[in-house]
C-alpha positions, 0 to 999 in steps of 0.5 A: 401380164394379160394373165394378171389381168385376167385372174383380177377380173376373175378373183373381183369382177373388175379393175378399178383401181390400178397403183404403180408403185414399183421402183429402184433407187441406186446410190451411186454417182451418174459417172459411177453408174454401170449401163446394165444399171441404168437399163434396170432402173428404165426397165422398171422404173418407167417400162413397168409403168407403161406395160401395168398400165397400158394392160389394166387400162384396156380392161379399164376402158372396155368396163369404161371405168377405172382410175390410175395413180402413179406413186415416183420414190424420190430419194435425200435423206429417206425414202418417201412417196410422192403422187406424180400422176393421178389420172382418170381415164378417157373413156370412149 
């Protein structure tokens, strides 16, 4: 994930903005659901949140600017996004 950082800052000059976007769904009923499931949707769902975010926002800080929005898929009858989070940094 550093090396993701790194090309960014290489490829534009800096990060100023990061999305979190990534999520999965599962379908099936809480008592249906397999633990190796569960894990999965954590890992990605709020463990990729933190990791992305902890990574750009140390870039972040030390150009002190940069802003991070968290966009949560919630699921009905379709998909759609929701902002959950946006999130200016705190600069030191």
């Amino acid at each position: 994930m550093d090396d993701a950082v790194k090309q960014v800052v290489t490829v534009f000059g800096s990060v100023d903005v990061l999305v979190n976007t990534a999520a999965i769904l599962r379908s099936s009923p809480l008592e249906d659901l397999r633990l190796d499931e569960w894990q999965t949707a954590l890992n990605i769902n709020i463990t990729g949140y933190f990791l992305m975010s902890q990574r750009f926002g140390k870039q972040m800080i030390a150009q002190k600017k940069g802003t991070m929005s968290i966009f949560q898929p919630w699921h009905r009858t379709s998909l759609r996004l929701i902002v959950v989070l946006i999130a200016p940094l705190k600069l030191r």
